[in-house]
C-alpha positions in Angstrom: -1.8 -14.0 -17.0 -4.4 -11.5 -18.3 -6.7 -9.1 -16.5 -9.8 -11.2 -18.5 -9.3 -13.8 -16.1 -11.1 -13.8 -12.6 -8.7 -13.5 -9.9 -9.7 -13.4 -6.2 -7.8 -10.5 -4.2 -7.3 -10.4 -1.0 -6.2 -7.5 1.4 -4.7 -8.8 5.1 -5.7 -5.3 7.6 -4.5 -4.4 10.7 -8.6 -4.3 11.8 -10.1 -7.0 9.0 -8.9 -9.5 6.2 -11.3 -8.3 2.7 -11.4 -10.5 -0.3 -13.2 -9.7 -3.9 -12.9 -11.5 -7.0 -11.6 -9.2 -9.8 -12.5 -9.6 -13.9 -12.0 -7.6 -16.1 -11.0 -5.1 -14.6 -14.1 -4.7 -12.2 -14.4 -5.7 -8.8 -17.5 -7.1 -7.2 -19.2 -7.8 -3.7 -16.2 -7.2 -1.2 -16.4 -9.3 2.3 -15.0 -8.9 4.9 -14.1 -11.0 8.0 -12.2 -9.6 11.6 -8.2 -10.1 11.4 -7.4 -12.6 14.3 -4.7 -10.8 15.6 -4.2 -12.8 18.5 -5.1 -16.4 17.2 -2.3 -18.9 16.4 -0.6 -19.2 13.1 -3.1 -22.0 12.2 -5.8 -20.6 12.7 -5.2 -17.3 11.3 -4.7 -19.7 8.2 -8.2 -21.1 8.4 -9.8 -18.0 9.0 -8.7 -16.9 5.0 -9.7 -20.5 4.2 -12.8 -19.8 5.1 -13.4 -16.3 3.3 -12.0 -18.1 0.8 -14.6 -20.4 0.8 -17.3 -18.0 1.0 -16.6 -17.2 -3.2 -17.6 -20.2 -5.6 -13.7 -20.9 -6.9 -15.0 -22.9 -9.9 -14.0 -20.5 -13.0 -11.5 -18.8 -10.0 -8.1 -18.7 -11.7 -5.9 -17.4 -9.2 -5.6 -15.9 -5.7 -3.4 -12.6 -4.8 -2.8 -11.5 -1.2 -1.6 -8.6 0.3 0.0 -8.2 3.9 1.8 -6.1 5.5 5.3 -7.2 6.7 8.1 -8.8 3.7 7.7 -12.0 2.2 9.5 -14.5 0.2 8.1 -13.5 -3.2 8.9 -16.6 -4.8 8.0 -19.4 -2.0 5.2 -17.2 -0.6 6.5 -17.5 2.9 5.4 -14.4 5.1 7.4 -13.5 7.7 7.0 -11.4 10.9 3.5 -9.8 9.6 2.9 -6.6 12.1 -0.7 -7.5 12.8 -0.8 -10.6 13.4 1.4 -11.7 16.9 1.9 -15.7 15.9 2.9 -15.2 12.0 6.4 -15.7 12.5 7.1 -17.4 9.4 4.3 -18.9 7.7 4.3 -20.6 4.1 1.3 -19.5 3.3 1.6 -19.8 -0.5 2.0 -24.1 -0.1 -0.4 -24.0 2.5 -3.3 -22.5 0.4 -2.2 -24.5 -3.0 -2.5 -27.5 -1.6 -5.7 -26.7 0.2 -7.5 -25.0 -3.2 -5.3 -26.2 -5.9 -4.9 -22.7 -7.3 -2.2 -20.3 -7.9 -1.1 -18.1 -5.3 0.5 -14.7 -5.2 1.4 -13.7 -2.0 3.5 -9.7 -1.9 3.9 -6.6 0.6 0.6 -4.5 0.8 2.4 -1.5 -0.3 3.9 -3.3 -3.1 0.1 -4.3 -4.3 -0.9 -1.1 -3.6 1.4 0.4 -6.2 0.8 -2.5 -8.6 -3.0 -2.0 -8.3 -2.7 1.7 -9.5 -0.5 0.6 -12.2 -3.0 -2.1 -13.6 -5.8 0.3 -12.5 -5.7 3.4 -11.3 -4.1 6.3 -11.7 -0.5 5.2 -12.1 -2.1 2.7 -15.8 0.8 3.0 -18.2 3.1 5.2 -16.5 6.7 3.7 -15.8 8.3 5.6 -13.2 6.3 5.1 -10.1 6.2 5.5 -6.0 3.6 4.4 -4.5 3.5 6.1 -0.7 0.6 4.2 2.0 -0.4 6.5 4.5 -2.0 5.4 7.4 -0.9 3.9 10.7 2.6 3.8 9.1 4.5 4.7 6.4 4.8 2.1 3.3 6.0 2.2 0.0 6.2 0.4 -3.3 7.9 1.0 -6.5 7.4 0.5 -10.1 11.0 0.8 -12.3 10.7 0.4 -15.9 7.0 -0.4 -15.8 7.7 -3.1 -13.7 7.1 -3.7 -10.0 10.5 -4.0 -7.9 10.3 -5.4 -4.5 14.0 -6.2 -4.0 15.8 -9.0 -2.4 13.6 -9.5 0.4 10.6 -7.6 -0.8 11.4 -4.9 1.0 12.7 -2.1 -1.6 11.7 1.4 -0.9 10.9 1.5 2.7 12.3 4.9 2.9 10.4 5.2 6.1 12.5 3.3 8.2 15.2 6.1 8.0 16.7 8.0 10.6 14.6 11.4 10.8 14.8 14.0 13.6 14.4 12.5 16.7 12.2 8.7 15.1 12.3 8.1 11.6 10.2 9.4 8.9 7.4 7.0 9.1 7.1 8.4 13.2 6.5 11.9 11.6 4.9 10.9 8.1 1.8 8.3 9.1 -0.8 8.0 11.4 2.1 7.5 14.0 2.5 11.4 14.4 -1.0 12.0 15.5 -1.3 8.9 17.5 2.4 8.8 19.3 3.1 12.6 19.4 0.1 14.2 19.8 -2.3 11.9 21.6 -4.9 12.0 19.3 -6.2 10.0 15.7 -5.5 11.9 12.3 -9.1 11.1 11.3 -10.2 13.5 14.5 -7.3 16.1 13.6 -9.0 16.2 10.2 -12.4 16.2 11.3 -11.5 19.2 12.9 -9.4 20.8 9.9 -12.8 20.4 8.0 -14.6 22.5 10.4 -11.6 25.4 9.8 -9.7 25.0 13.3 -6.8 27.1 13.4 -4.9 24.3 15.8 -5.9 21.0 13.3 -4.9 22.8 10.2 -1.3 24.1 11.7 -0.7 20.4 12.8 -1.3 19.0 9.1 1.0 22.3 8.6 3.5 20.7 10.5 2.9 17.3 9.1 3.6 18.1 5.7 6.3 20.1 6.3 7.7 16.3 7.4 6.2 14.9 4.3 7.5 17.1 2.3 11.5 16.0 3.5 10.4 12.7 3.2 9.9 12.9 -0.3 12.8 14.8 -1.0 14.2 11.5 0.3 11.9 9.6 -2.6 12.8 11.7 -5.3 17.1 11.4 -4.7 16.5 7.8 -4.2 14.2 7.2 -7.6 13.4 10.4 -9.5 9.6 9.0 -10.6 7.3 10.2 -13.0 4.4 10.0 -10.6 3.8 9.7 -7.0 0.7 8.4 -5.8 -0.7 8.5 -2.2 -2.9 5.7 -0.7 -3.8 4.5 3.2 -6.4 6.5 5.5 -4.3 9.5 6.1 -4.0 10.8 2.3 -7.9 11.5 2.4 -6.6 14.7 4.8 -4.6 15.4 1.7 -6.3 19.3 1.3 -4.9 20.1 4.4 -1.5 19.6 3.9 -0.9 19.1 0.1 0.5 23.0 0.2 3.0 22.8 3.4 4.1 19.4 1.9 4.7 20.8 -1.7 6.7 24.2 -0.3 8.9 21.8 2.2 9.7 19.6 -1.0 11.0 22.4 -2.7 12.5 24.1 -0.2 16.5 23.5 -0.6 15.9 20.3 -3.3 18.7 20.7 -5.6 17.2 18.7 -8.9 14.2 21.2 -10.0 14.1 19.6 -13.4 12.6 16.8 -11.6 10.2 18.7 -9.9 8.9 20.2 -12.8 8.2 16.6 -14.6 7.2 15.0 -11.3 3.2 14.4 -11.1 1.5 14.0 -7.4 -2.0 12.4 -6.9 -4.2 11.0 -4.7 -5.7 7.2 -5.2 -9.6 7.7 -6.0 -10.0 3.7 -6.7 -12.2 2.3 -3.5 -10.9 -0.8 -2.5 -7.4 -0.5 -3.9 -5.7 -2.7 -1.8 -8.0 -5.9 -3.0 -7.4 -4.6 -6.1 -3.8 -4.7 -5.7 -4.1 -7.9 -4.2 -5.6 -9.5 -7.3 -2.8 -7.8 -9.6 -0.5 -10.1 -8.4 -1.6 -12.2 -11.0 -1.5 -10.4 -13.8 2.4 -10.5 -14.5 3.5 -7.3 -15.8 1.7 -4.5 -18.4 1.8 -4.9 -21.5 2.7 -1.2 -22.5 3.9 2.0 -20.6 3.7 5.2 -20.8 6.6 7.3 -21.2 6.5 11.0 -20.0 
């Protein structure tokens, strides 16, 4: 499948479920409904019917859809999704073919996060990526060999789930750290940083002096090209880009790598939908190699 054709993406949040159709290569009017956290698996499955419904579906050829727990790639069965209580396991791929009579992709939101860059962002034509969500926790998703790889279970490269001081890394490396061991939001610690408070600025010194580690583990594990930052956290990026870069280096054995290794931050507004809709597309057609 091309990215001519008109794919409807759609993004499942922890706070809201957003859905935009996709053509080539632009997106348009993004809506938006509440995530029904607490509904039953049914009607968490009408509630995307219905934002489905809101778009005219007529010259619709497919439908993507991120969420953020793993998922039977090939059946489109979600398991265990983290935001909503009753999604257990839920084949929601069958249950939205039969309903629309389209094609449905159905992937991690980390792994569409990654893909979306690749098809349309800042990771387009390069083969060798990790894709790193910060925001209430820590996800990744990988592309090897130009391809994305989501593994067995769809659950390759959740590095974050490792052992890591006293938690794991995603405790210390997401939204977690501010929330769980500080006692206060990452989007107030940055507020702060912003207006030049000594005490915001040495936490995000602190926090990506943990990053930092963390993506010593990311390069051992896959050696990439390029890593690309995404999720709510990475827009305090200024404020602990430096700490995070001097803890990466600090003992890392492989310098060659950091010398051809490329970190950026996503700039592409609604990347997740966009992501979301990539799901579609197959894989590109060319890479870059660097």
């Amino acid at each position: 499948m091309k990215t001519q054709q008109r794919i409807l993406g759609i993004d499942m949040g922890g706070t809201s479920i957003r859905a935009g159709l996709v053509e080539n290569g632009l997106l348009g009017e993004v809506l938006s409904i509440p995530t029904p956290a607490d509904a039953l698996a049914h009607e968490v499955v009408e509630a995307i019917a219905g934002l489905i419904s809101s778009f005219c579906l007529s010259t619709v050829d497919a439908i993507g859809i991120g969420v953020p727990t793993i998922v039977d790639v090939n059946k489109g069965i979600v398991y265990n999704a983290t935001n909503i209580k009753d999604w257990k396991e839920v084949p929601l791929k069958h249950l939205l073919e039969d309903r629309f009579h389209l094609p449905v992709f159905i992937n991690n939101d980390a792994n569409c996060f990654v893909s979306g860059e690749l098809f349309f962002g800042k990771a387009k034509g390069y083969h060798s990526v990790v894709g790193l969500v910060l925001g209430t926790g820590l996800g990744a998703g990988l592309i090897i060999n130009g391809r994305l790889y989501e593994g067995n279970n769809c659950g390759a490269g959740e590095l974050g789930n490792l052992p890591f001081r006293e938690h794991t890394y995603e405790y210390y490396c997401s939204g977690q750290y501010f929330r769980d061991e500080l006692n206060v939001p990452a989007y107030e610690v940055s507020r702060l940083a912003g207006q030049n408070d000594q005490e915001a600025l040495q936490l995000f010194e602190t926090f990506g002096t943990n990053l930092g580690k963390f993506m010593q583990a990311v390069l051992y594990a896959y050696d990439p090209q390029l890593i690309i930052f995404g999720g709510s956290v990475s827009n305090a990026f200024p404020f602990f880009r430096e700490a995070m870069f001097r803890s990466l280096k600090e003992g890392f054995i492989f310098q060659h790598s950091l010398d051809h290794l490329s970190v950026v931050v996503s700039e592409l507004d609604h990347i997740a939908v966009y992501g979301a809709a990539s799901l579609a597309f197959g894989q590109p057609e060319s890479n870059k190699q660097v």
